[in-house]
N, C-alpha and C positions, 0 to 999 in steps of 0.2 A: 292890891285893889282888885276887885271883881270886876269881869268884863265880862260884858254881853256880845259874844260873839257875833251879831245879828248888827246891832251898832256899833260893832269894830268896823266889818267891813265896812258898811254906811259911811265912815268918817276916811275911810283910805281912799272908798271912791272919789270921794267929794278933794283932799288931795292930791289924789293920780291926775284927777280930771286939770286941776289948778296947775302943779307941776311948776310948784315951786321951789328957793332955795340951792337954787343951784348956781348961785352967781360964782362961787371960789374956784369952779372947776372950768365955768366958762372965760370965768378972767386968767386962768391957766394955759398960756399958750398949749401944751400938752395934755389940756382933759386931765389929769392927775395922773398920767402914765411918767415911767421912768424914760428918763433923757435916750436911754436905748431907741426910744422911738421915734426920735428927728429923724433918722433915714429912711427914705422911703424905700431902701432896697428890703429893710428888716421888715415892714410892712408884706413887700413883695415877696420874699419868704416866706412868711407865714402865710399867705394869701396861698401861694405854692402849694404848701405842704397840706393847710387844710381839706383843699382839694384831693389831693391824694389819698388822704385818709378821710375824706368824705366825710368830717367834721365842722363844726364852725369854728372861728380863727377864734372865738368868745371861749371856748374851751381847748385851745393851746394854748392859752395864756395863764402863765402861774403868779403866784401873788409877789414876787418877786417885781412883776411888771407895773407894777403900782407904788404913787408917792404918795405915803400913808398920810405924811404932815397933812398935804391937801387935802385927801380922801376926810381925815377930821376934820380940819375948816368945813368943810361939804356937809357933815355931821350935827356940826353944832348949830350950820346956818340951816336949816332945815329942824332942827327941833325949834328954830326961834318965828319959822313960818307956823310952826304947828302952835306953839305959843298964839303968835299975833291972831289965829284962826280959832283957839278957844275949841280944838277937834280933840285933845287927850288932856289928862291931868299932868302939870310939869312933874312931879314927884315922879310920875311913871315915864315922862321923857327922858329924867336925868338919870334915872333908874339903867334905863338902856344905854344911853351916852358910858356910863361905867361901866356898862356891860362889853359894850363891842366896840371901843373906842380904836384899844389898843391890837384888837384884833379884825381890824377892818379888811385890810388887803386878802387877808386869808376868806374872810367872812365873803368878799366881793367874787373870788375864786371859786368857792365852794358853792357860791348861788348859783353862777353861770355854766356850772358842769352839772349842777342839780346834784352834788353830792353833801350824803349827810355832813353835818358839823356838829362836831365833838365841845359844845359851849350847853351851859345852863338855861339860858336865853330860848334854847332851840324848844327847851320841852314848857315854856313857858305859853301861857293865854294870848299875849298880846306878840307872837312870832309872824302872824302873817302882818303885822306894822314893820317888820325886821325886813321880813320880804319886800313890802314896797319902799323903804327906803333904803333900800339896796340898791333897788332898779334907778332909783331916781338918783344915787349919787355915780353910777355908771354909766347912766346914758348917755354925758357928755362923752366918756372916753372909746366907749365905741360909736360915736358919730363920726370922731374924729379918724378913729381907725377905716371908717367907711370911706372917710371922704378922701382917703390915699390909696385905696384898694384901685387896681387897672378893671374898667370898665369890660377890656377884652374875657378876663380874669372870672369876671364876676359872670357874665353870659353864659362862662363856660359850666356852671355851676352843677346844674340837673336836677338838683334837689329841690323839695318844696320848701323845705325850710329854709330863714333867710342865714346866709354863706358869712357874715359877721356872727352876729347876735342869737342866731339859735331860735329865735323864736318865728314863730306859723305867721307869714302875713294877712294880714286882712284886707290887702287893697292891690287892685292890679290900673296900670296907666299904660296906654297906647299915643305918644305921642305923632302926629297927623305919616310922618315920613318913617316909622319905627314899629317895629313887632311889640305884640303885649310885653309888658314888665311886672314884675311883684313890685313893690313898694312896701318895703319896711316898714311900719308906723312907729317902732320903738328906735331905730338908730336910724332910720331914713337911706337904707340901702335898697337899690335900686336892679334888680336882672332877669336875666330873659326867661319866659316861659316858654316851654313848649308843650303849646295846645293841645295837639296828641298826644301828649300822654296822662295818664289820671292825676 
């Protein structure tokens, strides 16, 4: 099918904004990450180490760290939001559901390092829909990662970009007894800024 790149985006916004279909990951004690990540101390390493190499924990994580079964339920019940929303043709939802099914964990790995992926899919018209339902079957799992990171941890950050999830905040909060904060808007990660600097 021929797509109007013009009315691609149109139809993802109009999904981003909704940000739906995400129930299997939220009814997922673990966000769709692997059992490795009950511990808070494995949190706390990684929390560690990202810092050190002045990465985000979003990009120490390999595909390994993902329960793909779930990461599909996540899949299917988000083509069936795009269904009920009449935003793409199903022929071309099912189309990708075969595409990237079995290759989710990798595909979810590769988005969040922002490296190429070696799939058919990628050189396809309809790849920035791959992109956002990427983010949207993720964003449970690093919220969840967020909300175990040490608040000390995350202050200590320094960077602009957010210390989870890698991406550029858009929102800073002061609460009344506390120094300015970023505010994550995609995992809802919360640390300190320091105003002096650019």
């Amino acid at each position: 099918t021929c797509i109007n790149q013009d009315v691609l985006k149109e139809k993802i916004q109009i999904f981003t904004s909704i940000r739906c279909g995400q129930k299997p990951l939220w009814d997922d004690p673990e966000r769709g990450l692997t059992s490795y990540f009950r511990s808070d101390e494995v949190i706390n390493t990684l929390q560690i180490s990202s810092m050190k190499q002045e990465i985000p924990i979003a990009n120490i994580l390999e595909f390994s760290s993902y329960k793909k079964e779930v990461l599909q339920k996540a899949l299917i019940t988000l083509v069936q939001e795009f269904d009920k929303l009449h935003l793409f043709e199903r022929i071309m939802l099912d189309n990708m559901i075969m595409d990237i099914s079995e290759h989710l964990p990798m595909l979810v790995t590769s988005h969040l390092k922002q490296k190429e992926l070696q799939l058919p899919i990628v050189n396809s018209p309809s790849f920035p829909l791959l992109s956002a339902i990427t983010d949207a079957i993720i964003q449970p799992s690093l919220m969840y990662i967020s909300s175990k990171c040490e608040k000390k941890l995350l202050d200590g950050w320094g960077l602009t970009l957010c210390p989870v999830c890698g991406q550029i905040p858009s929102v800073a909060v002061k609460p009344e007894t506390e120094v300015w904060r970023f505010k994550c808007s995609f995992c809802l990660t919360e640390y300190k800024i320091d105003i002096f600097t650019c």
